[in-house]
KEKE-3310 file (N, C-alpha, C; in steps of 0.2 Angstrom, whole numbers, plus 5000, padded with zeros to 4 digits):
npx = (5150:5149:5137:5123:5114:5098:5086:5067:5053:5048:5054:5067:5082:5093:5106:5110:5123:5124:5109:5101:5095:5083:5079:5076:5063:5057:5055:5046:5036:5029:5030:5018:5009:5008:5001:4989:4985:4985:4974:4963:4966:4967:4981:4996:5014:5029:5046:5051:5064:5070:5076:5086:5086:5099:5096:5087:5092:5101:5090:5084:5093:5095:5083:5080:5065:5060:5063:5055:5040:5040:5039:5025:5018:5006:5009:5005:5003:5017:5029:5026:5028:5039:5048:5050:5044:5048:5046:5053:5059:5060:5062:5065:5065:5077:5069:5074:5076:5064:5055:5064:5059:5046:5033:5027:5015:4999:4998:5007:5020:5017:5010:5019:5027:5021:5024:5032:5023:5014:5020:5021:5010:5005:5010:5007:4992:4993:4997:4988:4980:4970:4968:4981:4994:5006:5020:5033:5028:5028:5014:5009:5014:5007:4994:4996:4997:4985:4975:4979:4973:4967:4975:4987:4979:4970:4982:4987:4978:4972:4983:4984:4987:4978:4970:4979:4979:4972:4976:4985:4975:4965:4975:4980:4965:4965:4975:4977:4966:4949:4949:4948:4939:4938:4951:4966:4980:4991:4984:4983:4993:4987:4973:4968:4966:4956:4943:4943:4941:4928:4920:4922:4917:4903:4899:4909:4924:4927:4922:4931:4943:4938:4936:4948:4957:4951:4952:4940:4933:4928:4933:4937:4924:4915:4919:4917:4905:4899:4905:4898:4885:4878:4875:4872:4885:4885:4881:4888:4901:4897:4895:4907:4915:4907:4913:4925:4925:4922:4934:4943:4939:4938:4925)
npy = (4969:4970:4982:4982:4983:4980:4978:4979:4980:4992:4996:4998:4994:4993:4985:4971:4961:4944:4948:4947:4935:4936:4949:4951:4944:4950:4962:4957:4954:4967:4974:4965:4968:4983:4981:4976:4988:4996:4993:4998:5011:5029:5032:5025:5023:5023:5020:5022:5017:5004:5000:4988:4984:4973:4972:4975:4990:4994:4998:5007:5018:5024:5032:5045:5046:5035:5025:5032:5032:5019:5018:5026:5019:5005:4990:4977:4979:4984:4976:4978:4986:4989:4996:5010:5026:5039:5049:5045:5031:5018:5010:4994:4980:4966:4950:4940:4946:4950:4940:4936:4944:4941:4935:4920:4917:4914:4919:4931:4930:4932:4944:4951:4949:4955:4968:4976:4980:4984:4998:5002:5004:5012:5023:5025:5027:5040:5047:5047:5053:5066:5078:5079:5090:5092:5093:5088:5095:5102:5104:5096:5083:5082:5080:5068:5063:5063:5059:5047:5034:5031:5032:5023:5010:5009:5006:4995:4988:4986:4980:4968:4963:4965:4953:4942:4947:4942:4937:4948:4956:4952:4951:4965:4969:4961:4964:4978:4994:5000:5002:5020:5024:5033:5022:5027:5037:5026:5015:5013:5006:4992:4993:5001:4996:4988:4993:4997:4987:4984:4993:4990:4976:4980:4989:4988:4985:4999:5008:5010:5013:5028:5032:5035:5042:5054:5067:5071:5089:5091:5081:5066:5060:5066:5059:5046:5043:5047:5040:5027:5030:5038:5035:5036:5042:5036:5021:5016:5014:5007:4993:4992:4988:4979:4971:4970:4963:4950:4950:4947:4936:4926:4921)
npz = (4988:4970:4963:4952:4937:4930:4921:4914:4903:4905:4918:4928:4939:4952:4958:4967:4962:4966:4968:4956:4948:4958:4956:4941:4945:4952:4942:4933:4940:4943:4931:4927:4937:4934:4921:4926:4931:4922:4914:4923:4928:4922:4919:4919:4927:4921:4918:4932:4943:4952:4967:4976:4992:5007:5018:5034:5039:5028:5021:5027:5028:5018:5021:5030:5036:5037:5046:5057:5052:5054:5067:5071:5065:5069:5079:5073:5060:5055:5050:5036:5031:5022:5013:5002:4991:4980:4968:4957:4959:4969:4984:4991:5000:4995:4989:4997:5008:5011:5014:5025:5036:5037:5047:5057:5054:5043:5027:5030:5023:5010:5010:5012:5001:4991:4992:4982:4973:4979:4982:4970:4965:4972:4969:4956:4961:4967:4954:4947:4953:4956:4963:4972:4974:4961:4963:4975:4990:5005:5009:5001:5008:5019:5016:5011:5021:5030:5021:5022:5025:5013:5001:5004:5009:4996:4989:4993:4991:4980:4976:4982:4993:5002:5003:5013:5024:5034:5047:5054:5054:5063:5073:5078:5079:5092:5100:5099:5104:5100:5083:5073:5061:5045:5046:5054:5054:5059:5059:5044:5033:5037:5039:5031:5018:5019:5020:5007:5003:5006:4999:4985:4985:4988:4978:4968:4958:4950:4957:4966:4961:4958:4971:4974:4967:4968:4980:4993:4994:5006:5017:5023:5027:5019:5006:5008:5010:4997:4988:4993:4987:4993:5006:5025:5036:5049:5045:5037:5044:5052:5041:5039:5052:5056:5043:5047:5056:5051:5043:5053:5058:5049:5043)
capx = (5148:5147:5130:5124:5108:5094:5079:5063:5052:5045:5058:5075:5083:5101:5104:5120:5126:5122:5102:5099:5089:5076:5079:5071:5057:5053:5053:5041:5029:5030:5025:5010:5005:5007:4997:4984:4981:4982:4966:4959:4966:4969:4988:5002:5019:5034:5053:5053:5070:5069:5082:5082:5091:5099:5095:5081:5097:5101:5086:5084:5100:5093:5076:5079:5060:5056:5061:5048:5035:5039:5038:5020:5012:5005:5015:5003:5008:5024:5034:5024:5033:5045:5050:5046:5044:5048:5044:5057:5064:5056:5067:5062:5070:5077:5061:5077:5075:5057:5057:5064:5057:5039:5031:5025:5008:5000:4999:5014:5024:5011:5009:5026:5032:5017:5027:5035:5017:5010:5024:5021:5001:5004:5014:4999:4986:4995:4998:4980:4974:4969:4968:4988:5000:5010:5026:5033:5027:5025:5007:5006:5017:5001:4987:4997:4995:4977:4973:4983:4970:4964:4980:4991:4972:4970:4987:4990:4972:4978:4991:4983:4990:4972:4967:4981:4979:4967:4980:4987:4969:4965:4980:4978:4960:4967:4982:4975:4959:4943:4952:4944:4935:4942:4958:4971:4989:4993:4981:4982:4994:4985:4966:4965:4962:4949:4937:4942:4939:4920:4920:4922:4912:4897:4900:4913:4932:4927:4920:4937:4947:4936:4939:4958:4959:4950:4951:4934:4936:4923:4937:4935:4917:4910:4921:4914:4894:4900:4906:4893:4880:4875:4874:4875:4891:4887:4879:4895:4905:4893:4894:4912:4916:4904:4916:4932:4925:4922:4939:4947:4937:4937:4918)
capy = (4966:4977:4983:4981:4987:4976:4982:4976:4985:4998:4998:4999:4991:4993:4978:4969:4956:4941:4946:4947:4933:4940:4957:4950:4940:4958:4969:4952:4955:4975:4972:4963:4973:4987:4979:4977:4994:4998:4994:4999:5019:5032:5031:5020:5027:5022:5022:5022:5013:4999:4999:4982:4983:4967:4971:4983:4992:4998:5002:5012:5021:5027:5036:5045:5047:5029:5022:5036:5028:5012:5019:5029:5013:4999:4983:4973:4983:4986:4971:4975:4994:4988:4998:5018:5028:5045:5052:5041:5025:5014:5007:4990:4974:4960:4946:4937:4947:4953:4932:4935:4948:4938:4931:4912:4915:4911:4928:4935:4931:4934:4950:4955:4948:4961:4975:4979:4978:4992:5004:5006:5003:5019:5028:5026:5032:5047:5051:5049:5060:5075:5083:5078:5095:5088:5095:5084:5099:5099:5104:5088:5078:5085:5077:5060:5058:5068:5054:5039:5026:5029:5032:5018:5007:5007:5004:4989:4982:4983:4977:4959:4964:4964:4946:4940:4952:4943:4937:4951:4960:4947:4951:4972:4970:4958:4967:4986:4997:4999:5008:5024:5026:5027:5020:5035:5035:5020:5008:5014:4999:4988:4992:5005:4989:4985:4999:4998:4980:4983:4997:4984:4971:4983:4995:4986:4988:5003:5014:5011:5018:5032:5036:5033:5047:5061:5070:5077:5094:5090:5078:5057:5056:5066:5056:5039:5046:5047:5032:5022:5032:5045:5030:5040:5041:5029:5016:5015:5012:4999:4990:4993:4987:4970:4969:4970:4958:4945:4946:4944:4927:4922:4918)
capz = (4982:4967:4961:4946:4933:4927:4914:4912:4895:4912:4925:4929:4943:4954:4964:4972:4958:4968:4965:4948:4947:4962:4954:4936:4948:4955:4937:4930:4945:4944:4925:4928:4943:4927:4917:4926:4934:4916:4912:4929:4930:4915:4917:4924:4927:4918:4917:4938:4946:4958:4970:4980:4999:5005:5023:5032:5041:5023:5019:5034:5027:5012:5021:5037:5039:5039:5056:5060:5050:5058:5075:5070:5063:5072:5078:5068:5051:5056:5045:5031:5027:5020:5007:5002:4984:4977:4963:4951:4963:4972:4988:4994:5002:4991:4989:5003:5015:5012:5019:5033:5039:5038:5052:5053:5054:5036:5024:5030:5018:5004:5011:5008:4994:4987:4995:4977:4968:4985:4980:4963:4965:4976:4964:4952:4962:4966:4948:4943:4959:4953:4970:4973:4973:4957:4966:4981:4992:5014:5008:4998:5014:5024:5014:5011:5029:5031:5019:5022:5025:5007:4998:5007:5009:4990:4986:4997:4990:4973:4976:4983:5000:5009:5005:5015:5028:5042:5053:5053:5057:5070:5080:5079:5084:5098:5104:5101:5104:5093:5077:5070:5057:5044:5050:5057:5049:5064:5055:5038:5030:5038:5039:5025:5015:5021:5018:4999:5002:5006:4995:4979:4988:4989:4974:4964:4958:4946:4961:4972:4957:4958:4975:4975:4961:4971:4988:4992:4996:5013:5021:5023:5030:5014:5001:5010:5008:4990:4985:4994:4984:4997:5011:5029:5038:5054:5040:5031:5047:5056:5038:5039:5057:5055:5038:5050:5061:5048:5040:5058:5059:5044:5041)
cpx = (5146:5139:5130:5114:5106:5089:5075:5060:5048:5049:5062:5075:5093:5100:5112:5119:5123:5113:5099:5094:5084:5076:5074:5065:5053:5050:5047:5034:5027:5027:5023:5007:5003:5001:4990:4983:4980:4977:4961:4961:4970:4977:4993:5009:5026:5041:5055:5062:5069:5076:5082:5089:5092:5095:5091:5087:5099:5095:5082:5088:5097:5086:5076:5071:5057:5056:5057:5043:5033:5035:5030:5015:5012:5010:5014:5005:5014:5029:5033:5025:5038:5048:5046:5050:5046:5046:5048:5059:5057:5062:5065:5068:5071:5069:5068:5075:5068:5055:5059:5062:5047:5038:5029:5018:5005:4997:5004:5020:5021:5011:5016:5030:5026:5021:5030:5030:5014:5014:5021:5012:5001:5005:5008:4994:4989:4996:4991:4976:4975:4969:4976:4991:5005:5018:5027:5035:5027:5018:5004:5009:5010:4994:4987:4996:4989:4973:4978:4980:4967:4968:4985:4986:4972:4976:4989:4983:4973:4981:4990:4984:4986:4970:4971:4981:4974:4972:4982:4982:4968:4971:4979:4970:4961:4970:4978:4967:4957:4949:4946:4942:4933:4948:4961:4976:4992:4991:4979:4985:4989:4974:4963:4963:4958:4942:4937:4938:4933:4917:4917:4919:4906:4896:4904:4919:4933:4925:4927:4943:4944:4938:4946:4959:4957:4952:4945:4937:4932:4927:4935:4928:4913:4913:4917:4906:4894:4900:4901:4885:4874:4871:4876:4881:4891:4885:4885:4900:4902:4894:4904:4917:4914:4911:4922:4931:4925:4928:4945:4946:4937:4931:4916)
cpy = (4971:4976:4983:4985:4982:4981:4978:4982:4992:5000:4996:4997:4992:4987:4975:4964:4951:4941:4946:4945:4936:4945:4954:4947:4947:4963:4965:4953:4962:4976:4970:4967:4978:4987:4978:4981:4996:4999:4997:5008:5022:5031:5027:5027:5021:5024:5024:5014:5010:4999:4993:4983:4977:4964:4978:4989:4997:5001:5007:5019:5028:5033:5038:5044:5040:5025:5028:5032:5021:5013:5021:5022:5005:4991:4978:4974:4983:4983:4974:4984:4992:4990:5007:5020:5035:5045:5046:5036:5025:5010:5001:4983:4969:4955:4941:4940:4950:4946:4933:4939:4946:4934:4924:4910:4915:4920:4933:4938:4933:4941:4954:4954:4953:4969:4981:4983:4985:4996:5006:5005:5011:5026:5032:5031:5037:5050:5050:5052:5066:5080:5084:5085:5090:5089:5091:5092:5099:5101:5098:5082:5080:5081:5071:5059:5059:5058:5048:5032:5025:5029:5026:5011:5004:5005:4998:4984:4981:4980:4969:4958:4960:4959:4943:4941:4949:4939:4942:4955:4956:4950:4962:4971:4967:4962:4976:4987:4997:5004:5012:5020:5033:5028:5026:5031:5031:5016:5008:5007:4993:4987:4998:5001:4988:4989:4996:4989:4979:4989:4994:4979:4975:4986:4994:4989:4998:5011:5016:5015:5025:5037:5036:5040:5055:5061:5075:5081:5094:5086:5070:5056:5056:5060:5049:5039:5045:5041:5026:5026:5036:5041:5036:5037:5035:5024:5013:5013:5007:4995:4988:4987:4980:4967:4967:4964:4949:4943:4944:4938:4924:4918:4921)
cpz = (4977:4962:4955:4943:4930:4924:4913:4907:4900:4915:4923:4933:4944:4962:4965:4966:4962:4967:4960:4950:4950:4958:4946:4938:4949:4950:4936:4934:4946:4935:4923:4932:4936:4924:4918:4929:4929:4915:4918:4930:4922:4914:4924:4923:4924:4920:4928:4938:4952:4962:4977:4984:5000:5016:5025:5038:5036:5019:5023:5031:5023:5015:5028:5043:5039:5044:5061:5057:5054:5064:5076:5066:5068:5072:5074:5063:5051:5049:5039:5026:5027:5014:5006:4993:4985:4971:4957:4956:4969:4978:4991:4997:4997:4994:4996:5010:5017:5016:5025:5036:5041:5045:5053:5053:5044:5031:5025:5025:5013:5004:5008:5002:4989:4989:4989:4975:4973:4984:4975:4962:4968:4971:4957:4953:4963:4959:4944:4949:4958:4957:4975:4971:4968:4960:4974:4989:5001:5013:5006:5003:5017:5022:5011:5017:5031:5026:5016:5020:5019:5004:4998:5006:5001:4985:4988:4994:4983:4970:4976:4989:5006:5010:5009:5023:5035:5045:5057:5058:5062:5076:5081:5084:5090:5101:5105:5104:5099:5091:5077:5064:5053:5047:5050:5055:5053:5060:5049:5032:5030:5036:5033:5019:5015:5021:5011:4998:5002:5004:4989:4980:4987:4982:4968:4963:4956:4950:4968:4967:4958:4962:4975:4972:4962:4978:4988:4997:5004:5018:5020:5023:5023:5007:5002:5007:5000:4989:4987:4992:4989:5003:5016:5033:5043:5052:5038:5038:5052:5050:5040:5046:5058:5048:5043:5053:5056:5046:5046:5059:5056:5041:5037)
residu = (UNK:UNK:UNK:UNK:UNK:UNK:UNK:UNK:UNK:UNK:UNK:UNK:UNK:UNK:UNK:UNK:UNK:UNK:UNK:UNK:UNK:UNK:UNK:UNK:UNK:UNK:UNK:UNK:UNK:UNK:UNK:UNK:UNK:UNK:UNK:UNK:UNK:UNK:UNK:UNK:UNK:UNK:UNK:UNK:UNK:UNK:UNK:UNK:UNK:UNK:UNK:UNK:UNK:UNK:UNK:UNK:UNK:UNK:UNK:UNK:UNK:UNK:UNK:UNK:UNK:UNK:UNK:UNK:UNK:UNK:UNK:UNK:UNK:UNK:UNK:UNK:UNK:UNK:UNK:UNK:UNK:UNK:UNK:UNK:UNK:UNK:UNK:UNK:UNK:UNK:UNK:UNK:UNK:UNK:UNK:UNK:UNK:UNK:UNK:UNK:UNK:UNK:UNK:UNK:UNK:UNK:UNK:UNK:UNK:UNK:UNK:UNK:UNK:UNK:UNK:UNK:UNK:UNK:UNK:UNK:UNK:UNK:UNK:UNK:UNK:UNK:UNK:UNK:UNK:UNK:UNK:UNK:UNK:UNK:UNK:UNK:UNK:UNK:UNK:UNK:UNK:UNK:UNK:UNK:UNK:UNK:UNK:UNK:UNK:UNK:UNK:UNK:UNK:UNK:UNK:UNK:UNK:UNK:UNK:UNK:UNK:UNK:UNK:UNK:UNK:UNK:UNK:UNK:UNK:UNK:UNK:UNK:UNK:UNK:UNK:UNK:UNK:UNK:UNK:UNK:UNK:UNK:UNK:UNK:UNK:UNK:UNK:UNK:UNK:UNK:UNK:UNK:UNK:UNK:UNK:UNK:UNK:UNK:UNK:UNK:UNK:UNK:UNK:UNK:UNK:UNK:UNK:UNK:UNK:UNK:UNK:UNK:UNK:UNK:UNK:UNK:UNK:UNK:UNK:UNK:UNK:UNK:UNK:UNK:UNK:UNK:UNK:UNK:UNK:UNK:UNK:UNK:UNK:UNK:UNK:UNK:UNK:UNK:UNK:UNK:UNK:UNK:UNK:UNK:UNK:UNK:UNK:UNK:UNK:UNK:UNK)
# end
């Protein structure tokens, strides 16, 4: 089927002829997300390329380092990497097969149909992190992964990702061990959400931009101390740990 080129007044878009329409569902939701990180962080990124797979086979294709990703991130997240960014393009599944790949429990598909919106929420906060090598460097691969659960975490809760996220959570803390704190690059899609999630509960939205936009030079523990106004470290993860448990049960 021959590919074809769509445009929204932001993005670009290459997609199989038969998705248009999805492919205009996708730019329309990509500039709203836009819009509203707008007002929430000093600059948005422009002029990126959407490129929508129709299968996660071909989007495999495209990124050799992703069915490592898959493999390195928990079975509960797992679904929910569907898709990866560079510098200019954004690779994700059609909103078809981003569907089929959902599970039947309820926020699954919620979650993934935000898949587009967590790419380019990611894209954002890296281009307003000041502590980011502007250069896609293995010094800067080294400190996307060092700090995952805040970078991935704050993108995915941006995105809308984390309100739909307690099944999800339910079945990690069911299936796995106690997570770190904060979560390691295994439970970063899934539970780095949920920091920023009682970060903005406690502190508000304007304090989770904050962190998203730096890397303290002390590591995760002092950046946490920070943002919660110089709360100590095992205060912040007992408050953190009752948060998790709450949105496992939904109380």
């Amino acid at each position: 089927m021959a590919w074809v080129e769509s445009a929204s007044p932001s993005f670009r878009a290459r997609h199989e002829s038969a998705d248009a329409d999805a492919t205009d569902r996708v730019l329309h939701s990509l500039e709203l997300t836009r819009d509203r990180l707008s007002r929430l962080f000093p600059k948005t990124v422009d002029g990126l390329t959407v490129v929508l797979h129709s299968s996660t086979l071909r989007l495999a294709l495209t990124n050799p380092l992703l069915p490592l990703t898959w493999l390195t991130t928990d079975p509960a997240a797992r679904r929910y990497v569907a898709g990866w960014a560079d510098a200019t393009e954004l690779h994700i599944l059609t909103p078809a097969a981003l569907k089929a790949r959902a599970s039947n429990v309820p926020g699954s598909r919620e979650m993934l149909a935000k898949v587009p919106a967590a790419l380019y929420a990611r894209r954002v906060i890296q281009e307003n992190n000041h502590d980011l090598p502007r250069n896609w460097t293995p010094g800067r691969i080294v400190l996307e992964l060092r700090w995952a659960w805040l970078l991935d975490g704050a993108a995915r809760w941006f995105a809308g990702q984390t309100e739909h996220a307690r099944p999800a959570i339910a079945r990690r803390l069911h299936d796995g061990g106690t997570p770190a704190f904060p979560p390691g690059l295994r439970d970063a899609p899934l539970l780095g959400g949920t920091v920023i999630d009682l970060l903005v509960r406690e502190e508000g939205e304007q304090r989770a931009v904050e962190l998203a936009c730096r890397l303290h030079p002390q590591g995760s523990r002092a950046a946490l101390s920070k943002a919660f106004h110089g709360r100590a470290f095992v205060h912040i993860e007992g408050a953190w740990r009752a948060h998790l448990a709450r949105l496992a049960t939904g109380r």
